[in-house]
C-alpha positions, 0 to 999 in steps of 0.5 A, a space after each residue: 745290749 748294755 754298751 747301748 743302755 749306758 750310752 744315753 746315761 753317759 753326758 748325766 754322768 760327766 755333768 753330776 761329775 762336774 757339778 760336785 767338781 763344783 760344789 766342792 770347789 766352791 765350799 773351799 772359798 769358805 774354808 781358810 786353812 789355819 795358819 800355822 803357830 807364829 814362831 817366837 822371836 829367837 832370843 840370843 843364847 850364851 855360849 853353852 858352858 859358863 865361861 866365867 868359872 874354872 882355872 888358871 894354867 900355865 902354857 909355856 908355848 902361849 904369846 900375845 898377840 901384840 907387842 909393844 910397838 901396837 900404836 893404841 898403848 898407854 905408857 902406863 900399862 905398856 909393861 914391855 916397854 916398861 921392861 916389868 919384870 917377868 912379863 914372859 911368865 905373865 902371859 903364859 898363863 892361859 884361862 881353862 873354863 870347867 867343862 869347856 874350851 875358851 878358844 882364842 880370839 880370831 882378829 880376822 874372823 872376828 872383824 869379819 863376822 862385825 863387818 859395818 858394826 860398831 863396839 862401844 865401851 863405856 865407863 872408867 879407866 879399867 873399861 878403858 884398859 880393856 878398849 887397849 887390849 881389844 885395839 891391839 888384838 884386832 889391829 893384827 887384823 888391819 894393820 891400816 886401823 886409825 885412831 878415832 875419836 868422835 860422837 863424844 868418844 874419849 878414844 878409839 880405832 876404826 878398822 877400814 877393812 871391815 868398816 868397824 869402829 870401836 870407842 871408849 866414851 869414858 863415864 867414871 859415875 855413868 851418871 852426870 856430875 859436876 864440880 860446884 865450890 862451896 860460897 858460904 864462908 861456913 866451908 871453913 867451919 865444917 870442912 866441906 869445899 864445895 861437892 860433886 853434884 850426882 844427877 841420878 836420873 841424868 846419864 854423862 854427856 859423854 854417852 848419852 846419845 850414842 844409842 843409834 851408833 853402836 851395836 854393842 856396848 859394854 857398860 862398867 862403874 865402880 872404882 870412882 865410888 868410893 871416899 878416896 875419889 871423893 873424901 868428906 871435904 868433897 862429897 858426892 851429893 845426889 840429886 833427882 830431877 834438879 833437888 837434893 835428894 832427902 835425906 842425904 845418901 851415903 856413897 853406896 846407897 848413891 851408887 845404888 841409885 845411880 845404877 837403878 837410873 841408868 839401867 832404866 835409861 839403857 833398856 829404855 832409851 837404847 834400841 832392843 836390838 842393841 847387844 848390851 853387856 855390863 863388866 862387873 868389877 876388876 879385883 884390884 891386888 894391894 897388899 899392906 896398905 892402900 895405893 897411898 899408904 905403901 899398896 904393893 902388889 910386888 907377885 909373881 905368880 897368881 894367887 891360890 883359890 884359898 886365898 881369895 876369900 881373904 883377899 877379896 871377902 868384904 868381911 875380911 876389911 881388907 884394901 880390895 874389900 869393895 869389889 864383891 860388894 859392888 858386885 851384889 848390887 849390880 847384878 842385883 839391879 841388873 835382874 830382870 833386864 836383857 843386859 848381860 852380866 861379864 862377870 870378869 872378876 873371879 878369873 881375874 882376882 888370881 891375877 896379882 901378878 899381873 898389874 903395872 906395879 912399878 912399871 909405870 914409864 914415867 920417872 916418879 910416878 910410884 913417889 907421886 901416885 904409888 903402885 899400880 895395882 889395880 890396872 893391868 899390864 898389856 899384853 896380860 889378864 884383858 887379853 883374856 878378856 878380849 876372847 870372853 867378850 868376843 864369844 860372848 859377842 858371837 853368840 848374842 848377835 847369832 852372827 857365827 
């Protein structure tokens, strides 16, 4: 009898069934899940150790990359073929970081990993010196690479297996400056032929509009600020917005202001997405004088660490005294910013064995211009450099 008491019940129940299907199914469309937290943007990360702090050691199996031969040299600094003294024992000193390993720069795999980029390099001669460097490591890469020099570029190579482009606009100040000749005939009397104009708020020509090309820059100034460069009868004199600033700046308080400018037109002006680096000072190595007062850096192996202070410690009043000092007002004004500090200067400060010196391939040029001690020999210290910048390259644009 029960099969026949549940029968007429049965269709009552199949529509109850659908009817909370129902009701269920429509209460949903009022219901939007939320969505999950946005994840944050991912910010580029340095490598895991500081690469900038440890030692110098010596490794007898260690060679350079490049030879004298590489078609990107400038005479200068080409210490082989210059034949300067002990070149071999230059560069078998090799860059241990405490704590980690700094691993030699892979040209291929770099040039792989940067494939349809461009690096740019902007500022004085040791920018320059270190673009040398860079251009001979990579060309064992790509052996087609060509000079180059366009959009402003002092000079440069480009490397067609891997669409990769790498300039050096050369900005000794950063900031824009030009020779005006003093008309008064008062020159006479205070000494003053005329001044470099500073236009602190104005970058160079040479890079101001290199922002859209490149994907990353490596900025540097400092060895143009100083009284040698540009003594009292021709002074640098600053102006903001077309006036002389009042009173009158000293050369360091310019170079102050200079830097706060220009840092402000690079996170202003270039894109966010740009990988933007700044090479704090290359220690310059004279030794008893000036460059023009008989400087000799005359070494031949790198310093001890307890020498540094009195070399380089601007309290000691020495010839390379203006290095830290530089140093402590860029990264001063660099906080705060996502420019990234290369902080080459300690690694490099042992290495008063490794600059042109004498060697410098044109017949007179130590009676005429002195010693070189303040660029460096290529191969040499740059190339070290060179696997610095390269990991730090890597890591920033999170393509490794």
């Amino acid at each position: 009898m029960a099969p026949k008491l549940l029968s007429p019940l049965f269709p009552w129940l199949i529509l109850l069934t659908l009817l909370l299907l129902f009701i269920y199914s429509s209460l949903l469309q009022f219901h939007t899940p939320s969505p999950p937290f946005p994840q944050p943007k991912k910010i580029p990360t340095l490598p895991s150790c500081n690469l900038f702090n440890g030692h110098w050691v010596q490794d007898p199996n260690r060679r350079p990359m490049y030879d004298e031969t590489c078609p990107f040299h400038r005479n200068a600094w080409n210490c082989l073929r210059n034949k300067r003294d002990n070149m071999g024992t230059i560069n078998s000193w090799k860059w241990v970081p405490q704590d980690c390993v700094l691993h030699r720069i892979d040209p291929v795999r770099f040039l792989g990993l940067m494939r349809n980029r461009n690096i740019g390099f902007v500022g004085d001669s040791l920018n320059e010196n270190f673009l040398v460097s860079f251009l001979c490591i990579l060309r064992v890469a790509d052996l087609g690479a060509k000079k180059w020099k366009r959009k402003g570029a002092w000079r440069g190579a480009y490397f067609p297996k891997f669409n990769v482009t790498v300039g050096y606009h050369r900005a000794v100040l950063l900031a824009k400056y030009e020779w005006q000749s003093k008309q008064s005939a008062r020159g006479d009397e205070d000494g003053v032929k005329g001044i470099h104009r500073v236009d602190v708020d104005i970058p160079a020509d040479d890079w101001a509009n290199i922002a859209d090309f490149y994907d990353v820059l490596v900025f540097n100034t400092g060895h143009w600020w100083s009284s040698d460069k540009f003594p009292k009868e021709t002074p640098l004199t600053f102006y903001r917005a077309g006036k002389p600033i009042l009173p009158p700046l000293d050369i360091l308080d310019g170079f102050k202001v200079v830097l706060e400018n220009m840092v402000s037109y690079i996170q202003n002006k270039l894109p966010q997405k740009t990988l933007k680096l700044w090479r704090l000072q290359s220690p310059r190595h004279f030794y008893g004088g000036e460059w023009n007062q008989n400087g000799s850096c005359l070494f031949n192996k790198p310093l001890e660490e307890q020498q540094l202070d009195v070399w380089f410690d601007p309290s000691k009043n020495g010839p390379n005294k203006e290095e830290r000092l530089l140093n402590h007002l860029i990264e001063d004004t660099l906080q705060r910013t996502d420019i990234q500090l290369l902080n080459l200067t300690y690694l490099s400060e042992f290495r008063a064995d490794a600059h042109p010196a004498i060697w410098l391939g044109q017949k007179d040029a130590v009676a005429i211009w002195g010693q070189d001690c303040m660029h460096w020999c290529l191969p040499g210290v740059p190339d070290t450099w060179v696997d610095i910048l390269t990991e730090m390259i890597r890591f920033g644009l999170q393509i490794g």
